[in-house]
C-alpha positions, -999 to +999 in steps of 0.1 A: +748+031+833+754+015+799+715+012+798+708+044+800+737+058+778+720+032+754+685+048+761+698+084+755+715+077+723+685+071+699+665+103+714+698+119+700+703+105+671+663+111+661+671+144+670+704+148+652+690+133+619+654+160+625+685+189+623+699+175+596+669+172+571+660+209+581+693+224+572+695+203+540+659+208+533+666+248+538+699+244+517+683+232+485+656+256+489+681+284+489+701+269+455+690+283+424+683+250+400+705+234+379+708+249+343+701+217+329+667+210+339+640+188+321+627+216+298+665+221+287+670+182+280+641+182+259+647+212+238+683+199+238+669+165+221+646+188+199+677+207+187+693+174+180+664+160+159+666+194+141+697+188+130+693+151+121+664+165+100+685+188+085+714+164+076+689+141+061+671+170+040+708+184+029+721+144+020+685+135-005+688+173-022+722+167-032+716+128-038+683+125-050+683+122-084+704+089-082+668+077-066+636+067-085+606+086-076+586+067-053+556+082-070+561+067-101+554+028-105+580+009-122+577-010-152+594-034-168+616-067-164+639-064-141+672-085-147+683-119-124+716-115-106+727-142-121+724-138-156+707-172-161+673-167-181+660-193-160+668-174-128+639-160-108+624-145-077+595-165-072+610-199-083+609-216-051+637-220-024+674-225-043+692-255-044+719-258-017+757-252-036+777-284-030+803-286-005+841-278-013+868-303-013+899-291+005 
């Protein structure tokens, strides 16, 4: 008897799984779609490059003069950090500082 309860149990279960994907296959067919589909998410992330466009555009107008014009080469000397007339950019790799004493 247990074989056989054993035996009937998968033809159910087969069957019982067959109902299951119809009815949720029939369900999601009968749901509208979600609002946020692909096409939103990508004219959402259009929307936010938009903006970032338009902070950036807004930010250079009102700060641009403090920038040189990348059109116009620069000339000139341009002064070391230091302040040392002997301090330069192409002078080779700087001397390590020597250690503290504590």
């Amino acid at each position: 008897m247990d074989d056989l309860l054993l035996a009937l149990t998968v033809p159910a279960v087969v069957v019982a799984s067959g109902v299951y994907a119809v009815y949720d296959c029939r369900r999601q067919r009968r749901r509208p779609p979600l609002p946020y589909t692909h096409r939103a998410a990508r004219l959402a992330a259009a929307d936010a490059l938009a903006r970032a466009e338009a902070v950036v555009d807004s930010a250079y107008a009102g700060l641009g003069g403090l920038y040189a014009d990348p059109g116009v080469p620069r000339t000139g000397t341009f002064p070391a950090v230091s302040g040392r007339p002997d301090a330069g950019r192409d002078r080779g790799p700087s001397r390590p500082t020597p250690a503290r004493k504590r």
